[in-house]
C-alpha positions in Angstrom: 23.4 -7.4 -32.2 21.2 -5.5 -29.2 18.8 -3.2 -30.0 21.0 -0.2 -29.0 22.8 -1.3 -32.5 19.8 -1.3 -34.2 18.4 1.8 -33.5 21.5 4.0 -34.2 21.1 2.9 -37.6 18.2 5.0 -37.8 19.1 8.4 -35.9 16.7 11.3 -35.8 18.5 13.1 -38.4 18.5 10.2 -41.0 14.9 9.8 -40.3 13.9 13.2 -40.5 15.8 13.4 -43.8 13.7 9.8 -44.9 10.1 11.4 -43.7 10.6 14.5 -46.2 11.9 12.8 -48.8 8.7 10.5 -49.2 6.6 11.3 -52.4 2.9 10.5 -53.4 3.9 7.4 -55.2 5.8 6.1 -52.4 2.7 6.1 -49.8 1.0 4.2 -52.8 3.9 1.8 -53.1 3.7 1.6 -49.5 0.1 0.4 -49.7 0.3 -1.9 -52.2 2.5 -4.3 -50.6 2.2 -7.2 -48.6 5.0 -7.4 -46.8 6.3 -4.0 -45.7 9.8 -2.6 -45.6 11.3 -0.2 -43.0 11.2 2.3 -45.5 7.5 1.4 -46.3 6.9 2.5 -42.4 8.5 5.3 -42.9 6.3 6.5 -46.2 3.1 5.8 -44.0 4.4 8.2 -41.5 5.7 10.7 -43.3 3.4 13.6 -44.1 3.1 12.5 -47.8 0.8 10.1 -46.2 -1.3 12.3 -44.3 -4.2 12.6 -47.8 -4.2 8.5 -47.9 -5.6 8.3 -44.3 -9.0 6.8 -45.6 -6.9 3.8 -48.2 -4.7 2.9 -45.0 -8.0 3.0 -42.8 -9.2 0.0 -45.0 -5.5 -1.5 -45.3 -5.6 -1.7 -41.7 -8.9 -3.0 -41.0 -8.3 -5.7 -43.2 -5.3 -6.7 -42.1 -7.1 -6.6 -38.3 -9.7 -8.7 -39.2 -7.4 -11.4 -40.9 -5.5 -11.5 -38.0 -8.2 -11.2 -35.0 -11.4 -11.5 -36.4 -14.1 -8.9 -35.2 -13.2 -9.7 -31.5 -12.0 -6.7 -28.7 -10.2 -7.9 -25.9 -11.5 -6.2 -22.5 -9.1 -5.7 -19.2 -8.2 -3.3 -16.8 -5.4 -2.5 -14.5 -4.8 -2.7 -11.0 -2.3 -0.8 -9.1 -0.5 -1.6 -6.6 1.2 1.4 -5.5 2.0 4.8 -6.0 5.4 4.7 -4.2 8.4 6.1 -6.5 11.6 6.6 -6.1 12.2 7.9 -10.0 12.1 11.7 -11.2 10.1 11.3 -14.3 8.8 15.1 -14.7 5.6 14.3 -16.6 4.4 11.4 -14.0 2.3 12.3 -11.0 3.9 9.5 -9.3 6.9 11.1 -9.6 9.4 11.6 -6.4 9.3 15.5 -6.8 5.7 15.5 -8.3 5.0 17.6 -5.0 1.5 16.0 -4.9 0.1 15.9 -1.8 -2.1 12.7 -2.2 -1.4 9.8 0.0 1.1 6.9 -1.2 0.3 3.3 -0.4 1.0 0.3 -1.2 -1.4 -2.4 -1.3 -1.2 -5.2 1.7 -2.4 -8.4 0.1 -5.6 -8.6 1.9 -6.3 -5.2 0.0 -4.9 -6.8 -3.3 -7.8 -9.3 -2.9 -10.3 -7.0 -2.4 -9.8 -5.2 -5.8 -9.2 -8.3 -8.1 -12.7 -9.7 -6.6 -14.1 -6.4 -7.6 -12.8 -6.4 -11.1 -13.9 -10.3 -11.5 -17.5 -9.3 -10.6 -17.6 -7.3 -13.9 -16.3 -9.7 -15.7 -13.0 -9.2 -16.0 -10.6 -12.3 -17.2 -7.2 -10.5 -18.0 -5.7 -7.8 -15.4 -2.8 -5.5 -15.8 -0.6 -4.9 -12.5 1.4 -1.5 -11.9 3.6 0.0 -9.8 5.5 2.9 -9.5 9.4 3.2 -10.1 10.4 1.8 -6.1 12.6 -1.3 -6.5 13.3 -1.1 -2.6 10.0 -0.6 -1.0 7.6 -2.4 -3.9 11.0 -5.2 -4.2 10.1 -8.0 -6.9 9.0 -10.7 -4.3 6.4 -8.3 -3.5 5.2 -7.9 -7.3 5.7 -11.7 -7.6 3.0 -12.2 -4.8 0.7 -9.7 -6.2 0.9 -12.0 -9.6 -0.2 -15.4 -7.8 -3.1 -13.4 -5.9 -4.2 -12.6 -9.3 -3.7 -15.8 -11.1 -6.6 -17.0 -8.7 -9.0 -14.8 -10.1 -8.0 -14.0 -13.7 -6.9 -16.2 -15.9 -4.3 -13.5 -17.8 -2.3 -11.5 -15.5 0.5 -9.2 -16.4 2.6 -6.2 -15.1 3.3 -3.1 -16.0 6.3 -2.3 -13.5 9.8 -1.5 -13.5 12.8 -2.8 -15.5 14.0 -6.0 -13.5 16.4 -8.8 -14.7 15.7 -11.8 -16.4 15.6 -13.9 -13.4 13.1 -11.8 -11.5 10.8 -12.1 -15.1 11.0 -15.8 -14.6 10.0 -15.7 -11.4 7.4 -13.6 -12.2 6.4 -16.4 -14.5 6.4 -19.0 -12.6 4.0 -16.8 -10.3 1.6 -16.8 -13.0 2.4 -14.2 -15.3 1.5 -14.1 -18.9 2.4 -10.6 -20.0 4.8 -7.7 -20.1 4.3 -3.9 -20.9 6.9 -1.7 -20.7 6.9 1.7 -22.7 10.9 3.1 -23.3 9.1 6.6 -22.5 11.2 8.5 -25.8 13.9 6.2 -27.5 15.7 9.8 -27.9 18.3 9.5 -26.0 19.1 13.0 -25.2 15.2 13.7 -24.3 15.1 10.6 -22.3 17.8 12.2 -19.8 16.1 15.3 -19.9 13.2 13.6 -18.6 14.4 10.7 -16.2 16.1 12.6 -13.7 16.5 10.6 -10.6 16.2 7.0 -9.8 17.0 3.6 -11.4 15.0 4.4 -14.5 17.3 7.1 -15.5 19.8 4.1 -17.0 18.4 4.2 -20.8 20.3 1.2 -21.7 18.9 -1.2 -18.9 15.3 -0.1 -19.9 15.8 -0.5 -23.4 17.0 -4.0 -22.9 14.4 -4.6 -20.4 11.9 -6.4 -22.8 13.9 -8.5 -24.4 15.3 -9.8 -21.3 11.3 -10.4 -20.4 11.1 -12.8 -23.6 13.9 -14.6 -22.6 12.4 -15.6 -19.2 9.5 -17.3 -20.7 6.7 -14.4 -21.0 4.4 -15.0 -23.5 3.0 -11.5 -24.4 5.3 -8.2 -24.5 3.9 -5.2 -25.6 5.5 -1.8 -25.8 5.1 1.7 -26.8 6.3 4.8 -26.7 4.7 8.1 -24.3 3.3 10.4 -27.2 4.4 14.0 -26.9 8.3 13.8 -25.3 9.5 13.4 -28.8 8.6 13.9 -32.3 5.7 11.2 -33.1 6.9 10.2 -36.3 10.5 9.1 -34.9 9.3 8.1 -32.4 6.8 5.7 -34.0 9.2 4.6 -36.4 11.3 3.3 -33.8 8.6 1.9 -31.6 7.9 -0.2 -34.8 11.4 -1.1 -35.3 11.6 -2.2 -31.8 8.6 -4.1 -32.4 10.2 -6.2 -35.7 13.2 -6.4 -33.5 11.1 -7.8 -30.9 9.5 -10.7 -33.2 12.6 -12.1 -34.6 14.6 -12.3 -31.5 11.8 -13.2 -28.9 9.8 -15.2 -31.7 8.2 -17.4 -28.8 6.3 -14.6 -27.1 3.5 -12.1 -29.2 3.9 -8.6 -29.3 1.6 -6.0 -28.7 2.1 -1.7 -28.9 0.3 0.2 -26.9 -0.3 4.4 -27.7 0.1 5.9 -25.2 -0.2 9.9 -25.4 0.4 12.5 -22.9 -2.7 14.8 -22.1 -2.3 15.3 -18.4 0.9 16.3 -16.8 2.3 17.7 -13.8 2.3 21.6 -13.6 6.1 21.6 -14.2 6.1 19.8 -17.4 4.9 21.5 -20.7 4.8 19.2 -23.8 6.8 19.9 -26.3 5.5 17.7 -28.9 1.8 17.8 -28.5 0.4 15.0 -30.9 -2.6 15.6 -32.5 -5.8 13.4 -33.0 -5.2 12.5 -37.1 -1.1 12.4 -35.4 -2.4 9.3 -33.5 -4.5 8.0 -36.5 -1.7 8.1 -38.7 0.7 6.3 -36.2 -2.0 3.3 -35.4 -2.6 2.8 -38.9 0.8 3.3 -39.9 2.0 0.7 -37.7 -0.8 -1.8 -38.0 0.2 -2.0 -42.1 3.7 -3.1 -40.8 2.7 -4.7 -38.1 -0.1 -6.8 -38.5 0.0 -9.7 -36.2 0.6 -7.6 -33.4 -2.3 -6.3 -31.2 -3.2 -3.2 -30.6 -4.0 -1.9 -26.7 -5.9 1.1 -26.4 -6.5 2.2 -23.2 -8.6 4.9 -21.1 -6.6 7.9 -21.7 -8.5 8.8 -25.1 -11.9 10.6 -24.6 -15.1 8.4 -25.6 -15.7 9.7 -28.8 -12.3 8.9 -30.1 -12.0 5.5 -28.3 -15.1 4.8 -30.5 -13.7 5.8 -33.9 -10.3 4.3 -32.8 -11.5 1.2 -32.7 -12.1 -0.3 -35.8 -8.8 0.7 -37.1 -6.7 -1.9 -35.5 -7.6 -1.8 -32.0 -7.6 -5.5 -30.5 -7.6 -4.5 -26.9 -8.8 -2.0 -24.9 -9.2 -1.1 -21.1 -12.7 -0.1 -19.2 -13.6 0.8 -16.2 -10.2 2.0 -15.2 -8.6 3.5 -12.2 -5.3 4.6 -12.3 -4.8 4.6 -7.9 -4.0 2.0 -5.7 -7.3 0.9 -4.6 -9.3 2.8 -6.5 -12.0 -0.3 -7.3 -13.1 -1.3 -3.6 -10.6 -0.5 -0.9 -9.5 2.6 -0.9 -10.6 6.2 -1.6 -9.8 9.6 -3.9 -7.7 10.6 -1.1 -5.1 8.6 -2.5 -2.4 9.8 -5.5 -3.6 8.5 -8.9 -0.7 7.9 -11.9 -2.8 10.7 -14.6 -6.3 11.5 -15.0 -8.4 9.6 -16.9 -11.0 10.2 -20.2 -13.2 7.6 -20.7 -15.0 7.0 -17.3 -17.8 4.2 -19.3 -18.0 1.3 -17.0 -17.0 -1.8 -18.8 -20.7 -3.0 -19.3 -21.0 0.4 -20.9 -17.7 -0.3 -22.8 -18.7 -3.6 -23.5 -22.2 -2.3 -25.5 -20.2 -0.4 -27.6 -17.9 -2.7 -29.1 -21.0 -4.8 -30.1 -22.7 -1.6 -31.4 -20.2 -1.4 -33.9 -20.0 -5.1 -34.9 -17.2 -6.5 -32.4 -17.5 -9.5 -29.9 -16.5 -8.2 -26.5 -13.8 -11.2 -25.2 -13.0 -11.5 -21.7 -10.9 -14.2 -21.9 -8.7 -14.8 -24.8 -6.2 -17.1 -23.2 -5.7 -19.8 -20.6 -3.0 -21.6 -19.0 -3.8 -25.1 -20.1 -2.7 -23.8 -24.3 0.9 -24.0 -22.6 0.4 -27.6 -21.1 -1.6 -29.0 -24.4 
């Protein structure tokens, strides 16, 4: 059974119906379990929950520290280009953005420019991107960008388009040790009204896209869904579906969400589900009570303050430093078209402070190559 099965189990409609129907003594159910039913998610989203924030704050800190101690994983990403060939209308990368910044792709020289600049702060794990161009950024390109990077970092992973499962191997033989990918909205119907052009517009082969990632070898997948194209609460529901999915049919690799939420957009989009700050505590905490070996990647989107209180409610990793442009660490300038703007401008020293502040360890490196050869 695919995932596509899966997830028509649980239309919209059903879970709308699920979400209203939760009572008080549900969410209490809900918290006093151990091991957390589908239905159990969908009582800690539902807005029963919403007066039980504080009980699952604790749940979920609990759990956290069980599973990862009091350590905060630090990396940043590095992108590679801007080029895109997709119509996503809430992207500045987009094909039809109408942005007038430059578009570049990296030239490997370049690429070793910014990964020596991110290991001089410290950096051990790097995130690659990319922009939606199979034909001009092809997957041999990507692949060389990954062995680059393997010399300086000792995790390295992409966050590029869907490929198939022979160009994730590949990738993996290059050095890579993690996947993200976010489905955008599993809504199907909003997820065509968004993708309009390009080779991300086929909902299917995205959807499938992770799972083929597992079964190539890559040890880390995280996902997520973009916060605001959709209702949160379906959409979190199914992002943690996905994730359980995720665990028992790539059981070799971990998982890992990510919450992403849409605060800058192109001029043409509006959002039409705007999700609120207690929205995105509710779906962290929510999700880290059903999901709690997974970890948690917040990233520089959020404002400082909220990255702050964030934190000790499941968050396991988090960017610092970031820049979302091709270049934008050593090489090349503000001239050129960055992905969205950015909130939290700390630098990772800065971000690295904090987390001890608060009674975290600040890892850079959480993972090496020689675990897979012991």
């Amino acid at each position: 059974m695919s995932f596509n099965d899966v997830i028509t189990q649980w239309d919209e409609v059903k879970l709308r119906g699920l979400f209203q129907s939760v009572t008080d003594a549900d969410v209490r159910a809900a918290l006093r379990k151990d091991d957390r039913s589908l239905r159990d998610l969908a009582a800690l989203l539902s807005p029963a929950a919403r007066p039980h924030l504080e009980a699952m704050a604790r749940e979920a800190q609990r759990l956290t520290r069980w599973h990862f101690g009091r350590t905060i994983a630090l990396y940043a990403p590095l992108y590679l280009s801007n080029l895109c060939a997709a119509d996503c209308v809430y992207c500045g990368f987009s094909v039809r953005s109408e942005n007038k910044e430059k578009r570049v792709t990296l030239k490997e020289p370049e690429i070793r420019n910014e990964c020596e600049a991110l290991a001089a702060q410290g950096f051990e794990s790097v995130l690659l991107l990319t922009g939606e161009a199979p034909r001009a950024v092809d997957p041999d390109y990507i692949a060389r960008g990954i062995a680059i990077a393997r010399e300086y970092f000792a995790s390295v992973s992409v966050e590029v388009y869907a490929v198939d499962q022979e160009d994730y191997r590949n990738y993996v033989a290059a050095g890579l040790e993690g996947v993200t990918l976010y489905m955008e909205t599993y809504h199907r119907p909003t997820y065509a009204e968004v993708h309009l052009e390009g080779e991300k517009a086929d909902y299917d082969y995205r959807l499938d896209a992770i799972e083929r990632a597992g079964r190539a070898g890559v040890r880390k997948l995280s996902i997520g869904a973009l916060l605001g194209l959709f209702d949160w609460r379906t959409e979190a529901f199914w992002t943690g579906l996905h994730g359980r999915y995720l665990q028992k049919h790539c059981w070799q690799s971990a998982l890992a969400i990510s919450f992403p939420r849409l605060l800058h957009h192109p001029d043409r989009f509006q959002i039409r589900d705007r999700v609120g700050n207690a929205d995105l505590v509710q779906i962290i905490l929510a999700l880290r009570l059903f999901l709690p070996e997974a970890g948690f990647n917040l990233s520089t989107r959020e404002a400082p303050e909220l990255r702050d209180k964030l934190l000790p409610l499941g968050v396991t990793h988090m960017s610092a430093g970031s820049s979302t442009r091709p270049g934008g660490y050593a090489t090349r300038g503000k001239e050129v078209l960055e992905q969205f703007e950015i909130e939290d401008f700390r630098s990772p020293s800065e971000i690295r402070d904090l987390i001890r502040s608060l009674g975290y360890d600040p890892v850079w490196k959480d993972y090496d190559r020689a675990f897979d050869t012991a």
